[in-house]
N, C-alpha and C positions, 0 to 999 in steps of 0.2 A: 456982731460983725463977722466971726469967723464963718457961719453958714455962708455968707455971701462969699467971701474968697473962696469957699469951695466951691460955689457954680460957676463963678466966671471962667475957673477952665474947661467946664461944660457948653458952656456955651457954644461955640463950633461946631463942637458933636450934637448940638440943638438942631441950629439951623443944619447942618447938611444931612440929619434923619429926616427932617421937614422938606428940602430940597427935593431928596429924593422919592419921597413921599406925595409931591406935588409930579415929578417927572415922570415915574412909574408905578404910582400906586394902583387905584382901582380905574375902572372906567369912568365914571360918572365923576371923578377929582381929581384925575392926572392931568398932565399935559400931554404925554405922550400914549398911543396906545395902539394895539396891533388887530386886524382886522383878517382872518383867517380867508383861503380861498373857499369860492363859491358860497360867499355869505356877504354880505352887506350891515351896515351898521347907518344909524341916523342920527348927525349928531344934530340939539334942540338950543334954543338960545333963550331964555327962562321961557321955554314951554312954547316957542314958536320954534319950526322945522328952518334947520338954516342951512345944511347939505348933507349926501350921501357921502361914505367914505368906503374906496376902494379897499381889494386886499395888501397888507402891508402894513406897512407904520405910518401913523397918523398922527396931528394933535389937533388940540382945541383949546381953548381958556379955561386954566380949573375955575370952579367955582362960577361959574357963568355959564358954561355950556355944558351940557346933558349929556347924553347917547343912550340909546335906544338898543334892546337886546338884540345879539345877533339876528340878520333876518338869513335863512336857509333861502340859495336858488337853487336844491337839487329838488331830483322829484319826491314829490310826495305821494305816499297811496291810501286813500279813501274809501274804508269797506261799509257799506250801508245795507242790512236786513232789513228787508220792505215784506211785511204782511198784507196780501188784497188777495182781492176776487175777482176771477173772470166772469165774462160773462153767462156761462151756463153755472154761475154761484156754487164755482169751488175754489175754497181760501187755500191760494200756494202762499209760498215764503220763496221771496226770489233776494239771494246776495247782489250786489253790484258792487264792483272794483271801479273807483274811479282815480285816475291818475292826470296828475295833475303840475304845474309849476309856475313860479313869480317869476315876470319876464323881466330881465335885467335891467333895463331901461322903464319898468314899472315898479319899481320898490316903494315910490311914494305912495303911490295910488293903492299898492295892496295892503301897505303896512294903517295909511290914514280912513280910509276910503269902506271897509270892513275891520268892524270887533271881533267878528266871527267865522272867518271865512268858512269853515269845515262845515258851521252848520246853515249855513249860506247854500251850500253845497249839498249836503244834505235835503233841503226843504226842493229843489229844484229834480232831487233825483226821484224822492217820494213822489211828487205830482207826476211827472214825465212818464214814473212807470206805472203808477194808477192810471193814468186816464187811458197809457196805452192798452191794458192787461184788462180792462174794464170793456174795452172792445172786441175781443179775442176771446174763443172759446178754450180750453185746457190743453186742446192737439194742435189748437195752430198755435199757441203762447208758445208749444215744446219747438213750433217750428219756427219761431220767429224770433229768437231769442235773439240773432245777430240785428235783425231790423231795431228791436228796442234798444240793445244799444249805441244803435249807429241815431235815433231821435235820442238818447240823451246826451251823447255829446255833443252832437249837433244845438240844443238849447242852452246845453252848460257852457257850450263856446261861446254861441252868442252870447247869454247873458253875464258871464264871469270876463269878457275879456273886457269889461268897462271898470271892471275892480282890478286889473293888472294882471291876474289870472289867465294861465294858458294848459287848455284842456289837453293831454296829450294823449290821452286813450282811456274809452270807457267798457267795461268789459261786465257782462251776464252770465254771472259762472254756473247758478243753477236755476233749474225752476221745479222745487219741491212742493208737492202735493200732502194732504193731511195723508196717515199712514193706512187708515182704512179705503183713502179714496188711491192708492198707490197698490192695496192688496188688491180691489174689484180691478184695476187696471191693466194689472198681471194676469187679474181672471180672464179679463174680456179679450186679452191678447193670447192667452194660452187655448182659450176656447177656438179662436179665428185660426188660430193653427191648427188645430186638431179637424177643424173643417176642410180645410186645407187638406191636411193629407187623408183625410176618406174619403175628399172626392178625385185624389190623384188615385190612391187606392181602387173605388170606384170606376175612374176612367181605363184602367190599366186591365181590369176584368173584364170592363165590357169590350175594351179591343182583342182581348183572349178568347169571348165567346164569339164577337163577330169571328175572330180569325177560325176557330174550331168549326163556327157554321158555315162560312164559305168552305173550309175543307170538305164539310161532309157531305154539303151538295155538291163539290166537282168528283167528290167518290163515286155519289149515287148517280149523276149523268154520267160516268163513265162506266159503272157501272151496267146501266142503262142501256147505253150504245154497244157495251159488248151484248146484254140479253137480246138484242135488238139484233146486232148481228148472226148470234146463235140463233136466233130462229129464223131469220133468214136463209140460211143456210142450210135449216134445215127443213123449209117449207121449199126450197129448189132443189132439193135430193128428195124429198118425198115427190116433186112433181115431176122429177126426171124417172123417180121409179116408177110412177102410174102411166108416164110416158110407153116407158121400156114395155110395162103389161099390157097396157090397150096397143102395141104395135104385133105382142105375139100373140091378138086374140082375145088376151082375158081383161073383160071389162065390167061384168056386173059383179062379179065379186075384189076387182081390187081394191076398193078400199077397206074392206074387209081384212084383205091378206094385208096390204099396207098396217092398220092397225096395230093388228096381230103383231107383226115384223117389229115396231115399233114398243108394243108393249113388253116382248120378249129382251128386246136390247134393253128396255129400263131394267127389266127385271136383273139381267146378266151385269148391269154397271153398278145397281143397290147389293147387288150378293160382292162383286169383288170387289166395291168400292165403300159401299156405305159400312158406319161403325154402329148402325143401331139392330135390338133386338126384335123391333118389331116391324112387320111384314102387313102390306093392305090388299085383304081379301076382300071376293063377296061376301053380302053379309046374310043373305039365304039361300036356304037348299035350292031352290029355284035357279037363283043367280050362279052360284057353282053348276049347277048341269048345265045352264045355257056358257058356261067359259068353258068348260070340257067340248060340247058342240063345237064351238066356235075355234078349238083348238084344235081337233079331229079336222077337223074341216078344214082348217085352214093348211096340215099338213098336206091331206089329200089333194088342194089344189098348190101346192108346191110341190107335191110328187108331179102333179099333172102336166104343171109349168116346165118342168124339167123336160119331162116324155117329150113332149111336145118341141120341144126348142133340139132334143136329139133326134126325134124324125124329122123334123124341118132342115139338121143339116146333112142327114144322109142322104135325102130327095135330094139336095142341093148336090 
């Protein structure tokens, strides 16, 4: 008997560890229970779904009614490495980010509806981007990166927003090529450059030679137009001088004395002007005697020319 008198002052402190163990204990055997913000909880009534419970303080029937693990409305983010092939049969590795969240007024449907959503989600990004990247060469895959993920969230919308699911951005952060097919790519691009600048190179010399070649024909036409004036100038002084000799008479030898005249001023402009040593003679004995004649002679008719032009103006 005496064991019993000692619990019965226990008893109290029985039921009110009990009480409060029914009031606050765990989730699944309290009564009361708190429900954090931007989360959701489901409480179950033996194993059928009987309501959602806000954030706060809640209850439900111990021992009768369930609850269900927090459910997360914040977002979620979904990283997927997809190995495929484009269509000129080079295997990239393309990441995809997909972000994602349970719409608030969808908890049933996302929590009952999918066991698995992430790989739900998963299976829907693999196909989306195979079948697009299967169409696409390796240079348009690099340029299209925004298009493919703008066709998978577009499909992950439509298809996930029947499981409570709401797509909020799908993102293609790379698209990596094997490493040997990423060396020849750098090659092919390194080479298309170097193209590049030799025929800038290239073009740059040839507008240097055209510019050089225009210069040197407006030298040589100007050139030209001066040789062209200089003898002009000096075929109307030779025919003002033959002028001058056939009015005083002398006409079977001036072009002789002309010559002469002519060859003597080269000679006088190569002695005081020319810087070379050497000097063009005749080239035989013959030829020197007839320029000694010719230079005799041609004196004599310049003595002659003279005489003449002083009795002409003493008669006068």
């Amino acid at each position: 008997m005496e064991p019993l008198y000692i619990l019965i002052p226990l008893i109290p402190v029985i039921i009110i560890v009990v009480l409060l163990f029914l009031l606050f204990g765990g989730l699944r055997t309290s009564i009361f229970f708190t429900v954090k913000t931007q989360e959701r909880v489901i409480v179950e009534r033996f194993g059928k779904y009987r309501k959602v419970c806000e954030p706060g303080l809640n209850m439900k029937a111990p021992f009768v009614d369930t609850t269900t693990k927090p459910i997360s409305l914040r977002v979620h983010q979904l990283e997927v490495n997809i190995e495929t092939k484009t269509q000129d049969n080079v295997f990239v590795m393309v990441p995809v980010a997909v972000q994602y969240v349970i719409g608030e007024n969808q908890v049933v449907d996302a929590y009952y509806r999918l066991s698995n959503p992430e790989e739900q989600i998963r299976s829907y990004v693999f196909d989306t981007v195979r079948s697009a990247l299967s169409t696409l060469t390796l240079d348009s895959a690099f340029e299209s990166k925004d298009d493919i993920a703008t066709s998978v969230e577009q499909r992950l919308s439509t298809s996930m927003a029947a499981y409570g699911f709401r797509i909020v951005n799908t993102l293609v952060t790379d698209i990596s090529p094997d490493s040997r097919v990423r060396d020849s790519m750098n090659s092919i691009n390194a080479a298309q450059r170097d193209r590049v600048a030799a025929q800038a190179l290239a073009e740059a010399d040839k507008v240097k030679r055209v510019t050089q070649a225009e210069a040197e024909a407006e030298s040589r036409r100007l050139q030209g137009e001066g040789v062209a004036a200089q003898r002009k100038a000096i075929a109307n002084g030779i025919a003002e001088q033959y002028e001058a000799l056939r009015r005083v008479g002398i006409e079977q030898t001036a072009e002789q004395l002309l010559l002469m005249t002519q060859y003597f001023d080269t000679m006088q402009d190569v002695a005081r002007n020319g810087k070379s040593n050497v000097m063009f003679m005749p080239n035989t004995p013959g030829a020197v005697g007839d320029l000694a004649t010719e230079i005799r002679n041609t004196m004599l008719a310049t003595n002659q020319i003279q005489e003449d032009s002083l009795g002409s103006r003493h008669g006068r």
